[in-house]
N, C-alpha and C positions, 0 to 999 in steps of 0.2 A: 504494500500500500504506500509505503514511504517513497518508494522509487516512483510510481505512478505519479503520485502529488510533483514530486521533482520535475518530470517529464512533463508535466502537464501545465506547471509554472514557465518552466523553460519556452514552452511555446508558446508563451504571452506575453513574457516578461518585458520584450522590446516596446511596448504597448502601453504597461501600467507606470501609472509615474513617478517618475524619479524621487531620490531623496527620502523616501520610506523604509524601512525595516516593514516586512508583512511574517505573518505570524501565522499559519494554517491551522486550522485543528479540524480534525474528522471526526466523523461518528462514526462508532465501530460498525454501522452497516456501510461504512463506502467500502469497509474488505469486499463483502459481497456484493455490491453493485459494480464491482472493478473487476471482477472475476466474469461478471456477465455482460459486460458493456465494453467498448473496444477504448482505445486511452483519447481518439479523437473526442468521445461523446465526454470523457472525463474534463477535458482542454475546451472543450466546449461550454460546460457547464462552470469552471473556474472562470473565464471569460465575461460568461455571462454577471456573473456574481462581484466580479468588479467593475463591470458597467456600470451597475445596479450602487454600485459605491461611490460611483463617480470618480474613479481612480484608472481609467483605459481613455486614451485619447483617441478616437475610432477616426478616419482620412475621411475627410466626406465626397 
């Protein structure tokens, strides 16, 4: 799970902004949603979540 989260910041991180320390935490069900779900939908959903935070500069 720890790897996946990695993997899945790494392919946003150029994205989210600068100058933060981010801090993940999971719920022990994303073991099992990571085992059933491919790591795009996982980078998907991380993505999502810092839109939502106001923390992704999206290119319009």
């Amino acid at each position: 799970m720890k790897r996946a989260l990695k993997e899945a910041f790494r392919s946003i991180c150029e994205d989210v902004a600068p100058g933060f320390d981010y801090v993940i935490i999971a719920r022990p069900s994303l073991a099992e949603y990571i085992e059933k779900n491919r790591l795009e939908t996982v980078s998907a959903m991380m993505r999502d979540l810092f839109r939502r935070a106001n923390l992704i500069q999206e290119a319009d």
